[in-house]
C-alpha positions as CSV (number, residue, x, y, z in Angstrom):
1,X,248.7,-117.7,119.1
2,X,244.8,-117.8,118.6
3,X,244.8,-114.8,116.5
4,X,247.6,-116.0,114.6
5,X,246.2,-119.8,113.7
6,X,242.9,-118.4,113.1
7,X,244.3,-115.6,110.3
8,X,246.7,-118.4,108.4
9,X,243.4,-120.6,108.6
10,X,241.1,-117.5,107.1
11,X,243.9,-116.6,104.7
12,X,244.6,-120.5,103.5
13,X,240.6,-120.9,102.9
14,X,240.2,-117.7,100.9
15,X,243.0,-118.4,98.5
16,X,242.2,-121.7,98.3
17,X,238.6,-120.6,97.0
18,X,239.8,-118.2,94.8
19,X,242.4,-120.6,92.9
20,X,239.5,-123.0,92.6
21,X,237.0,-120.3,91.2
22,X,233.7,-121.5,89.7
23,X,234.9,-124.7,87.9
24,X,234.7,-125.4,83.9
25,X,231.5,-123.8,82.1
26,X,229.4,-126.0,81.1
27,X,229.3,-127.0,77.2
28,X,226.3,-125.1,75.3
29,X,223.9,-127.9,74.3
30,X,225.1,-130.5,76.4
31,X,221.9,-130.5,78.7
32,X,219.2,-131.0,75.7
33,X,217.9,-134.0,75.4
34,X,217.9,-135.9,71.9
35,X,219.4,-135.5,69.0
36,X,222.3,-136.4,70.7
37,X,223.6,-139.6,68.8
38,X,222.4,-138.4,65.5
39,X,225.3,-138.7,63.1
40,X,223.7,-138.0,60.0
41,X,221.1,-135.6,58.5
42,X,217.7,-135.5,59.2
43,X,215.7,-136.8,56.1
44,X,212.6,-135.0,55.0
45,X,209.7,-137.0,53.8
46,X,210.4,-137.4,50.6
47,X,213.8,-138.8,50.8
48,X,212.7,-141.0,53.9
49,X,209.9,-142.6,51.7
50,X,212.9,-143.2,48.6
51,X,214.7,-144.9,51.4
52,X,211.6,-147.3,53.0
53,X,210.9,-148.3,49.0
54,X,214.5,-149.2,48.8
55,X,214.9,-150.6,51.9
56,X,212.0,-152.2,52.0
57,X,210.6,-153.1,48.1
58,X,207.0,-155.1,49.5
59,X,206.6,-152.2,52.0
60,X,206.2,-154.5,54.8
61,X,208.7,-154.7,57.7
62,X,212.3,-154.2,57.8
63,X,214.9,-156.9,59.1
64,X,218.1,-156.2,60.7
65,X,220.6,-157.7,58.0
66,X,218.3,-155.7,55.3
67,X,218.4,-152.4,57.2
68,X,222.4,-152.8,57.0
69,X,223.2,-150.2,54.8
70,X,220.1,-147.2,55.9
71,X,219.5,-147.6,59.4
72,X,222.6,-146.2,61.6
73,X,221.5,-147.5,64.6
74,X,219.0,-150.7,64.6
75,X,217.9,-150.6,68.1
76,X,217.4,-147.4,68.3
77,X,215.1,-147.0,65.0
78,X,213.2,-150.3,66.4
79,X,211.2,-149.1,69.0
80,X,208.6,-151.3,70.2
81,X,211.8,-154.0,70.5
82,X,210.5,-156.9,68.2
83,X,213.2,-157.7,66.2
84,X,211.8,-155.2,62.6
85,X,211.3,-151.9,61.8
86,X,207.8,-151.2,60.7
87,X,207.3,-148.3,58.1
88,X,206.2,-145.8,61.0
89,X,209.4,-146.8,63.1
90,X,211.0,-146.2,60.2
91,X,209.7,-142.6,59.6
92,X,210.3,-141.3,63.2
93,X,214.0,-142.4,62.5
94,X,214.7,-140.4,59.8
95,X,213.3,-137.9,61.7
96,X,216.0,-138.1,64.6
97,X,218.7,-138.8,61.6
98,X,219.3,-142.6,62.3
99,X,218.5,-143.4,58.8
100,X,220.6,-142.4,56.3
101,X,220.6,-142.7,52.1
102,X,222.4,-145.4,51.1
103,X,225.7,-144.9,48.8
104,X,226.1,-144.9,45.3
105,X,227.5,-148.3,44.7
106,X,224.8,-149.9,47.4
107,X,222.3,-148.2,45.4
108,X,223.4,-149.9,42.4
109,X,223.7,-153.2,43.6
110,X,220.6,-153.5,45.1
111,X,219.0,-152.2,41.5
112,X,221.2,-155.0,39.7
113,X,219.5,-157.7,42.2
C-alpha cells in the first residue's frame, strides 16, 4: 500500500513538472533600463537646437503650456522638478526621444504669431 501511494505520488509530481516546464521566455529587451517610454526618435543636435529656438524664441526656460506641442512627456524632460525646462534639460530629452519636431501646421502657426 506504501509502495503503491508513494509511486502515484512520484508519478503525479513528475508529470506535473513536466506539463509546467520552464514557464514563458522572457521578452528580449525587456530587462534594459531606459529608453523604455521613448515614443519618438531620438533628435540629433542640430534638430534639437531647431526645436529649443522654436520652442523657446528668448532661449530662456520653457513652460509647460509652451512645451505643448515638442515635449512628449513634461515631467519627464523637467528634471530638477521646478515647474520649466531649462535649455540643458531640454537637450538630454531629445536625447532619450521625449522631444519631438513639431508638425507642419504648428510650425506655421507659431511663424504667423
Amino acid at each position: 500500500m506504501k509502495l503503491t501511494t508513494l509511486t502515484s505520488l512520484a508519478v503525479l509530481l513528475g508529470t506535473t513538472y513536466a506539463y509546467a516546464g520552464g514557464g514563458a521566455p522572457v521578452p528580449e529587451g525587456s530587462q534594459t533600463p531606459d529608453p523604455s517610454g521613448r515614443p519618438s526618435a531620438v533628435l540629433d543636435d542640430a534638430k534639437c537646437q531647431s526645436v529649443w529656438k522654436m520652442a523657446s524664441p528668448g532661449g530662456d526656460t520653457l513652460s509647460q503650456d509652451k512645451a505643448v506641442p515638442f515635449v512628449v512627456n513634461y515631467q519627464m524632460v523637467d528634471t530638477d522638478k521646478d515647474g520649466k525646462i531649462s535649455a540643458d534639460e531640454f537637450k538630454t530629452g531629445c536625447s532619450k526621444g521625449w522631444i519631438q519636431e513639431a508638425d507642419a501646421s504648428t510650425v506655421k502657426d507659431m511663424k504667423d504669431n
